[in-house]
C-alpha positions, 0 to 999 in steps of 0.5 A: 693467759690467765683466767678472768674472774670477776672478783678474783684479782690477778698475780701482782708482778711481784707474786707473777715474778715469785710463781715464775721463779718457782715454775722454773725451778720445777723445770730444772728438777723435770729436765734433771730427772728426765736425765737421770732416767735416761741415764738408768735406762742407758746403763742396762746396756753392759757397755754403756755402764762399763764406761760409766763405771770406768769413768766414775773409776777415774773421777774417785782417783783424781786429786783436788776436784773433792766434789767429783770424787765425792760423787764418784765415790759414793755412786760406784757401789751403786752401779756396781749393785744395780740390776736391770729391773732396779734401773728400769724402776728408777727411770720410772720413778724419775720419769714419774715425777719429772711429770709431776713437776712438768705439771706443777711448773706449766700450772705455775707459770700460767698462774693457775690456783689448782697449780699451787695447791699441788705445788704446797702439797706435793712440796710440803709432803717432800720436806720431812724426806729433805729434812732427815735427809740434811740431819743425816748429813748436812751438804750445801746442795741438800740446805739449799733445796730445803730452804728454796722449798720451804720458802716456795711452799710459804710463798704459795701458802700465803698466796692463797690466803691472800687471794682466798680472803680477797674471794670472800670479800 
């Protein structure tokens, strides 16, 4: 339920539409880095990360699948490199930041105000990153979350403005 205040006005449907948008894809980002940090802890088992490396191994090798292979390509020398201490590190930075975006996604989704000044700030702070991360090479993946991004950062900045003014008045 969202809070009552007398001169505050709640979310239209559209803007209760766009902080439901953004609060799912805060889910998705959670869900995908609670994986990722489940994986890194599971690969400190050498046969867990044996089968991985094999299966990684076997997706470079295929042919027309230019995605997998791709990725496969690239997280090889990873894996190969990666210590114990290096993997723990990585799930609990993703497990980290899989809270941050719990955080941001249930405040969104209840249409809290203090939910969206977290979620311009810790996205806005997180564009630069995104930002030489495309000039250093531009994949669709990496535009199509500057551009989700940047638009939910605009979105949350003007929904605040909008509302501020209407506090004041």
């Amino acid at each position: 339920m969202v809070e009552e205040h007398p001169h505050v006005q709640h979310p239209t449907k559209n803007e209760r539409y766009g902080l439901e948008l953004i609060a799912i894809y805060k889910f998705v980002k959670a869900g995908a880095l609670v994986l990722a940090g489940l994986g890194a802890l599971g690969l400190i088992n050498r046969a867990v990360a044996a089968a991985a490396n094999g299966w990684l191994e076997s997706l470079a090798l295929r042919q027309g699948h230019r995605l997998t292979t791709a990725f496969a390509a690239h997280a090889l020398p990873y894996l190969g490199r990666a210590t114990n201490r290096r993997l723990i590190l990585i799930a609990i930075g993703a497990f980290l930041y899989s809270a941050l975006y719990l955080v941001e996604g249930v405040g969104l989704w209840r249409c809290r105000r203090w939910a969206e000044y977290l979620t311009v700030g810790a996205t806005a702070s997180f564009l630069p990153i995104e930002i030489v991360a495309l000039v250093h090479r531009v994949t669709l993946p990496r535009a199509v979350t500057l551009a989700f991004n940047v638009v939910a950062v605009v979105f949350l900045a003007w929904q605040l403005r909008v509302s501020g003014e209407a506090e004041t008045e």
